[in-house]
C-alpha positions in Angstrom: 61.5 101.9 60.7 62.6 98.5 60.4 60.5 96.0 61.1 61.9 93.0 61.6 65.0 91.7 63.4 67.7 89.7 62.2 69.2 86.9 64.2 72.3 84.7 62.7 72.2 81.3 64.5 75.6 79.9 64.5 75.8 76.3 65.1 79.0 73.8 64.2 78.6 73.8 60.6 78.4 77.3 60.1 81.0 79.0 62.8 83.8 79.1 61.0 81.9 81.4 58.1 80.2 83.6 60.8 83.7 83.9 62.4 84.9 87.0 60.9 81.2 89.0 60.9 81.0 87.6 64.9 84.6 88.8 65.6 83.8 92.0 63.7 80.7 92.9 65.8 82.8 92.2 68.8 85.0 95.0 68.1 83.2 97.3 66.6 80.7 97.3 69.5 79.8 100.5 72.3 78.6 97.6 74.1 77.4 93.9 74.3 74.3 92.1 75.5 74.7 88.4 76.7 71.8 86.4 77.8 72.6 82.2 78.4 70.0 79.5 77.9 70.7 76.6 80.2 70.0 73.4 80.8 68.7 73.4 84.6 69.3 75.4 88.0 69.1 72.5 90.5 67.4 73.3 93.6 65.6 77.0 93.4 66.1 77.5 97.6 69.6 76.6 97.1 70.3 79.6 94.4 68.5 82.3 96.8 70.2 81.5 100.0 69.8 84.5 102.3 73.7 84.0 103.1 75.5 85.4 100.0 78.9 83.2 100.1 76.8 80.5 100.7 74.8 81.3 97.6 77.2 82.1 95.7 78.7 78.3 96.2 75.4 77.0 95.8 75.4 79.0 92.1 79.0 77.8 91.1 78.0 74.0 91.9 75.2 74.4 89.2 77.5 75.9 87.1 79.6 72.5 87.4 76.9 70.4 86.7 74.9 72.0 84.6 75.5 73.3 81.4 74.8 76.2 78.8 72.8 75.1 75.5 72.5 78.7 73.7 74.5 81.6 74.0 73.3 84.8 72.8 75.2 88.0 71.5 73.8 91.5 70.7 76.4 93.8 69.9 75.2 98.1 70.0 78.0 99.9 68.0 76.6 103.5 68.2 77.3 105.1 64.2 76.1 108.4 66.0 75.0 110.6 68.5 72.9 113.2 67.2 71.6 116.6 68.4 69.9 118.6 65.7 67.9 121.4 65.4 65.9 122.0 62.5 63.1 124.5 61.1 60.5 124.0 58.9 57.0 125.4 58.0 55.6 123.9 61.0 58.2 125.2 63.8 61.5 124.1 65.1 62.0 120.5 65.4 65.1 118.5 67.7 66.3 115.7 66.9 68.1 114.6 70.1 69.2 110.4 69.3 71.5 107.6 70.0 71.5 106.0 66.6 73.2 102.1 66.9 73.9 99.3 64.1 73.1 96.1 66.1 74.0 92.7 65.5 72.6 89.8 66.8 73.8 86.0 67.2 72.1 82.6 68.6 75.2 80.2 69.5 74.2 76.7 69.8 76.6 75.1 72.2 76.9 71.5 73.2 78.8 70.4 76.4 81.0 67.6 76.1 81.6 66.7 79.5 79.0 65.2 81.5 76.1 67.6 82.9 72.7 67.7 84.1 69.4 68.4 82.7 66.1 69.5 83.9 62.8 68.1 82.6 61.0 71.4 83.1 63.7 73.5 82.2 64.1 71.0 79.2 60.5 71.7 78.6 60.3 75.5 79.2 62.8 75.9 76.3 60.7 73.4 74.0 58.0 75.5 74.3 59.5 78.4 73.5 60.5 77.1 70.1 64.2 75.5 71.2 65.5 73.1 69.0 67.0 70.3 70.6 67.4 67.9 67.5 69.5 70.7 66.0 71.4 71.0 69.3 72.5 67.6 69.2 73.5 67.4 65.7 74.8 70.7 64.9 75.7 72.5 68.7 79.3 74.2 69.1 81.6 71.5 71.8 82.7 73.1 74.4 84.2 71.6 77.9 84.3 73.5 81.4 86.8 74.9 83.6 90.1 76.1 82.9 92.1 75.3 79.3 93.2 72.3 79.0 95.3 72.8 75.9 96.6 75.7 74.2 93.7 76.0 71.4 93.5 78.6 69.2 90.6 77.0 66.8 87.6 78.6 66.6 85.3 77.7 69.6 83.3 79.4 72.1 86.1 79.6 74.7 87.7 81.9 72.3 85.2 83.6 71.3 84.8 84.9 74.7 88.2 85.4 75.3 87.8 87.9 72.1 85.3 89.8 74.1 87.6 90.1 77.2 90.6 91.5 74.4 88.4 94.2 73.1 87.1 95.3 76.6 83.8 96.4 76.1 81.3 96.8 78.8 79.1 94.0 79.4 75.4 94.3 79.9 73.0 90.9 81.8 69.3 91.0 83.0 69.1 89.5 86.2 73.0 88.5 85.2 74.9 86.9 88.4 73.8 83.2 87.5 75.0 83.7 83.9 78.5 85.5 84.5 79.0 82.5 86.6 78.0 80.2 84.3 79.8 82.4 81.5 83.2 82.2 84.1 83.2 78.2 84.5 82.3 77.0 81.1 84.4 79.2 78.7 87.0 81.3 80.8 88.4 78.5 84.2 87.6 76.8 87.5 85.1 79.1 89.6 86.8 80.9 92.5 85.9 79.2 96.0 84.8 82.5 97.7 82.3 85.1 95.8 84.6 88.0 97.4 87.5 86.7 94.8 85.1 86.0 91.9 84.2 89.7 92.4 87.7 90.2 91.8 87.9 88.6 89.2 84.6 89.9 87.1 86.7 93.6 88.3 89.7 92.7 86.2 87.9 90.9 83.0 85.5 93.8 82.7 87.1 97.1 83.0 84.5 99.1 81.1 82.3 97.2 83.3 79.2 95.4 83.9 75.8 97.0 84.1 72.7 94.8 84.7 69.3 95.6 83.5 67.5 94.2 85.7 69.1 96.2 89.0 68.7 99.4 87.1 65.5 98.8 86.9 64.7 98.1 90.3 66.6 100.5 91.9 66.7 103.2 89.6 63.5 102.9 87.3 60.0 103.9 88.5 58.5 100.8 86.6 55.6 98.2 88.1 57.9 95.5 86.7 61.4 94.0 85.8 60.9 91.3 83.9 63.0 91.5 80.7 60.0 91.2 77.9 58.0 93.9 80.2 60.7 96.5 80.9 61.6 95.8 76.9 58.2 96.7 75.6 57.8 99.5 78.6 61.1 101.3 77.1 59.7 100.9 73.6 56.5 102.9 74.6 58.9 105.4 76.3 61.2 105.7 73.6 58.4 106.8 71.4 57.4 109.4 73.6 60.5 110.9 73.9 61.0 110.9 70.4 58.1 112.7 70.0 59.0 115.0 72.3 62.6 116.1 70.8 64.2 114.4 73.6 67.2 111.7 73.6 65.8 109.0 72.7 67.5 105.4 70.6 67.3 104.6 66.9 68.3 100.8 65.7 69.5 99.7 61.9 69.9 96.3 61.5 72.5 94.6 58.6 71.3 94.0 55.3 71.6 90.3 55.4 69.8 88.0 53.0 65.9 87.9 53.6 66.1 84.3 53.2 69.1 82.2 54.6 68.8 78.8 56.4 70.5 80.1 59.4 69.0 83.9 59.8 66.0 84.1 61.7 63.9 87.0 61.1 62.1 88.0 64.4 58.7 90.4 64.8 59.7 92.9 67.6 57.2 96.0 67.2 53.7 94.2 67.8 53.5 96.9 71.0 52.7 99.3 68.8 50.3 97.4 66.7 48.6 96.2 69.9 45.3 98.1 70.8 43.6 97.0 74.2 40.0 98.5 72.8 40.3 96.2 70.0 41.4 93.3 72.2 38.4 90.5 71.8 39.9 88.6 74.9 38.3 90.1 77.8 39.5 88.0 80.7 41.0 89.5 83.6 44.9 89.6 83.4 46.7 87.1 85.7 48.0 89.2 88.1 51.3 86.9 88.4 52.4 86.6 85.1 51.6 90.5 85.1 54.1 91.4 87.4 56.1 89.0 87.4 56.6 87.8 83.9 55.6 84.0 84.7 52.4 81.9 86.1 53.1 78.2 87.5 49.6 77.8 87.3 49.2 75.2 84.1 45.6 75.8 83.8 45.7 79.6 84.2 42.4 80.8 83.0 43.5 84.7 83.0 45.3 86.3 79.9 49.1 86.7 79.7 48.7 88.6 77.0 52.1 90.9 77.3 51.1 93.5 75.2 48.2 93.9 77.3 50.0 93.7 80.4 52.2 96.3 79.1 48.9 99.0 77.8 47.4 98.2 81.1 49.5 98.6 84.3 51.1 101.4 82.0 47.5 103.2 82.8 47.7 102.3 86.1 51.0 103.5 86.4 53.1 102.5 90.1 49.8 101.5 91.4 50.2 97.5 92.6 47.6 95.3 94.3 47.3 92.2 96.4 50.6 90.7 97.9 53.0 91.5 94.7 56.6 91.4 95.1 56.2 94.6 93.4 53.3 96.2 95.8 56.0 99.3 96.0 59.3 100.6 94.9 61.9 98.1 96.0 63.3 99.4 99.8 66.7 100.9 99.3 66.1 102.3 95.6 66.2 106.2 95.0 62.4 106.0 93.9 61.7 104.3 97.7 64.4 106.9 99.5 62.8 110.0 97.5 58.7 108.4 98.6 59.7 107.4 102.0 61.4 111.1 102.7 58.1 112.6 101.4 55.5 110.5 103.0 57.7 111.3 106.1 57.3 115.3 105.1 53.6 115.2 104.6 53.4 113.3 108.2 55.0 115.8 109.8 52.6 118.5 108.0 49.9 116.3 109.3 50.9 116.3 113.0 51.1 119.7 113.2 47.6 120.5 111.6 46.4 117.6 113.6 45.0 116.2 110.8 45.9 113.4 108.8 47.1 113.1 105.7 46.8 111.1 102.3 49.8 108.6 101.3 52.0 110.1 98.3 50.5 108.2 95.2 53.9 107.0 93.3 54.6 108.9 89.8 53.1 108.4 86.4 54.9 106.5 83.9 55.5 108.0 81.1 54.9 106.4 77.4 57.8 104.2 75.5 59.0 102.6 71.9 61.6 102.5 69.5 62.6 104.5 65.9 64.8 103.4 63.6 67.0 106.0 61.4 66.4 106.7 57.9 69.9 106.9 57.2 71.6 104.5 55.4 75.0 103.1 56.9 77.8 100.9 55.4 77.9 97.5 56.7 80.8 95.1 57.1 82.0 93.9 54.2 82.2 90.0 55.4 78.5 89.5 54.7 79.2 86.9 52.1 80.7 84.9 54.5 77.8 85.4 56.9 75.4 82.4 55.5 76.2 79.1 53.0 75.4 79.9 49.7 72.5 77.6 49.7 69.3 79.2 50.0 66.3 78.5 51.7 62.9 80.0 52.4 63.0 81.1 56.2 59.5 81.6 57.8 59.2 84.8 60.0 59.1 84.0 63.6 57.3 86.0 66.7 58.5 85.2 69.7 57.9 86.3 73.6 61.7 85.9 74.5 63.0 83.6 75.8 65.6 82.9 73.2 69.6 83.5 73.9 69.8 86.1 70.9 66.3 87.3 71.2 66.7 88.0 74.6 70.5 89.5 74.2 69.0 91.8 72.2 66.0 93.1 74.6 68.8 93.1 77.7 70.5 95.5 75.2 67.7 97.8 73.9 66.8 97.8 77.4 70.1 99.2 78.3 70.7 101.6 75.3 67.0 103.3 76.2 68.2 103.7 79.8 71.7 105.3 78.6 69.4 107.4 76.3 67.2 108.4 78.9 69.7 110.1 81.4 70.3 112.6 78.6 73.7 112.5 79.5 76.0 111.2 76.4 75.4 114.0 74.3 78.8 113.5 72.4 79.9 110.2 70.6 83.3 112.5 71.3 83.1 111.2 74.7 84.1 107.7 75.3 81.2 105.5 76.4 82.3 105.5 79.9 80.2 105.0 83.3 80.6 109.0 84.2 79.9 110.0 80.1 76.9 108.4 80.0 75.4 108.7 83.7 75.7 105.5 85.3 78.8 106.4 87.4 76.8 105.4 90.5 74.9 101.9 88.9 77.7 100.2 86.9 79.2 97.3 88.5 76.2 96.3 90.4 74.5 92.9 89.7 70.7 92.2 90.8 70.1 90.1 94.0 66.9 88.0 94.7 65.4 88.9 97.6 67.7 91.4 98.6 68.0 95.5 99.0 71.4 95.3 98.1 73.1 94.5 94.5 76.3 91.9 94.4 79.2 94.3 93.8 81.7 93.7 91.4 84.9 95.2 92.6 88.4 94.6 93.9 87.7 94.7 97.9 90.4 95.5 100.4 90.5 92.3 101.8 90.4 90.3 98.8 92.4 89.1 95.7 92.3 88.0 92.2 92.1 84.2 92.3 95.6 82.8 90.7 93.9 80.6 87.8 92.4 84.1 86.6 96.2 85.7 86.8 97.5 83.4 85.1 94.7 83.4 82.4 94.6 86.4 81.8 98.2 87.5 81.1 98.0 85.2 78.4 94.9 87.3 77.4 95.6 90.7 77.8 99.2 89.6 76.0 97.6 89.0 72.7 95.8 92.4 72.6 98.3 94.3 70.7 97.8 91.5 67.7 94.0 91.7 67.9 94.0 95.6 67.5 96.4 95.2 64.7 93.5 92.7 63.2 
């Protein structure tokens, strides 16, 4: 197992010798993680308007003035899919796995139009170990909106247009605010009307979009979907069902240089270190940050200890107190349908042996974690090219998310534990499609605040593709017959 994750930040100085390792990823991928850092999100009420078109314009007017500061990239390429039984002195043993090389990149990148920023989002990302100095100096230029010459250095803008050549499926936590912001600041000019920008995400994404944090909601029996919790959660449960000979995901990493100036070496397994008998900090958890994932309390005197949070409501299972968002399975999810039909059952029982009966308690979770394979794999051969020849001692760093790459990366473990959970892609035969791996029903739909709906991305009957995308995208999908031939 390995225990320590890689993550290349690419800044200005170094772009142009991460280029071909970055492009690489890119195609080689099954799929891709994004997550974007950014520098503000204006007012909060504005962003969760109950009206949808009028949140949606609320969203693209941040997305004007506001800009992103990190971009991170974690690219899955599954090397296998393996199914394997074997028999030893102890009994039969199955090996049932999903085994992915997984590349990860921290882009630094620097608007040079005018924006806004936010002291406490400014702040936040301090605190989580942001580097601002390094933004200013070193961060990749970018400008907004729609090209305004016909560019082909190496930039962001084209970097993303790479990922909309190769067409792999695209997976966000909590992801409508950053496909928008990914849409104005390195693609063109928002759409006025979130019906066309639907559109739009329909023809950029044809393998689709899948976001973590609706699948979670709707389709996971978990306490909580905050990305750090459901990545820790799916570790646990990935363990188990390794133990258990079911499908389950195993990750190799590149064998970059253990010490390079601009590859960050990240702890990612302390759940299984973690021990809550051992714990010496005994005070209650905060029930906020527990379930969900932040306190705005400054002088919070209750633990936010994840790994704690994970252990704990783990044992506790669905069972939620006080007035949490999360004090039951989100109405409109198949966990909620399948608990509301058999509460209703039991009442009906209950009226006939005039007696009352007890409320259904919600399912046990089951355990989670992650394996790594034991075999080796050949890497891309562009490694020198990966880091400057200089060398550097790079301390190791622990982190609790909330860093573009980092956090890429858990929005795509996350995802590749769910794929692996359905049991369903038991062939890497089969093309990695929506029906192949058993999200036919769940692709496409992007989580909603405060709603029991998700925003659909689709092609609707009474709308159409905005005519800056049209035009846009010819010119993209025209250069795809040189990219494969690259």
């Amino acid at each position: 197992m390995e225990e320590k994750l890689p993550i290349i930040e690419v800044t200005g100085d170094n772009l142009a010798q991460v280029w071909p390792c970055l492009s690489r990823a890119l195609r080689d991928a099954t799929f891709v993680a994004m997550d974007c850092e950014l520098s503000g999100l204006g007012n909060r009420s504005k962003i969760k308007s109950f009206e949808l078109d009028v949140r949606y314009q609320n969203m693209a007017e941040v997305a004007r003035n506001y800009a992103i500061v990190a971009l991170g990239i974690s690219c899955f390429s599954c090397n296998s899919v393996s199914s394997i039984d074997m028999q030893d002195e102890k009994g039969e043993e199955q090996i049932r796995s999903h085994d992915y090389m997984v590349q990860t990149f921290n882009v630094l990148t620097m608007c040079s139009d005018p924006f806004t920023v936010e002291c406490d989002s400014l702040k936040f990302l301090h605190n989580h170990g942001f580097d601002f100095n390094k933004l200013y100096a070193k961060g990749i230029l970018y400008y907004k909106g729609c090209d305004r010459k016909n560019d082909k250095s190496l930039s962001v803008r084209n970097l993303f247009t790479k990922l909309l050549e190769y067409r792999k499926p695209l997976i966000v936590h909590n992801g409508l605010i950053d496909l928008i912001f990914l849409y104005q600041s390195f693609y063109c000019d928002l759409p006025k009307k979130n019906d066309t920008f639907a559109a739009d995400l329909d023809d950029l994404f044809p393998a689709g979009v899948y976001d973590t944090k609706y699948l979670a909601e709707f389709h996971q029996a978990v306490p909580a979907s905050y990305l750090e919790y459901l990545f820790k959660k799916m570790q646990l449960r990935n363990n188990s069902r390794q133990r258990n000979g079911q499908w389950h995901v195993r990750l190799r990493f590149p064998p970059y240089p253990r010490h390079a100036p601009n590859i960050d070496w990240y702890s990612y397994l302390q759940i299984f270190s973690y021990k809550v008998d051992e714990d010496t900090d005994k005070r209650d958890l905060c029930q906020n940050y527990a379930f969900h994932g932040f306190c705005n309390d400054v002088r919070c005197s209750q633990s936010h200890n994840i790994n704690r949070v994970v252990k704990e409501i783990q044992i506790q299972g669905a069972k939620k107190h006080g007035d949490s968002k999360y004090a039951g399975y989100k109405k409109g999810s198949l966990v909620h349908v399948i608990e509301n039909f058999t509460k209703k059952l039991e009442e009906g029982k209950s009226q006939k042996r005039k007696s009352f009966s007890d409320n259904v308690p919600p399912a046990k979770k089951s355990h989670l974690s992650s394996k790594e394979t034991k075999e080796a794999e050949q890497v891309s051969k562009d490694l020198n090219g990966v880091v400057p020849e200089q060398i550097e001692p790079q301390s190791l760093r622990s982190t609790n998310g909330h860093r573009a790459g980092y956090d890429a990366f858990m929005t795509g473990y996350v995802f590749a534990s769910i794929v692996s959970g359905k049991g369903v892609w038991t062939s890497k035969d089969d093309p990695f499609t929506p029906a192949n791996v058993g999200l036919a029903d769940q692709v496409n739909k992007v989580y909603l605040g405060g709603k029991n709906f998700p925003f659909l991305i689709r092609t609707g009957a009474y709308a159409s593709k905005s005519s800056k995308h049209c035009s846009k995208i010819e010119k993209v999908r025209g250069s795809e017959s040189t990219v494969r031939n690259v």
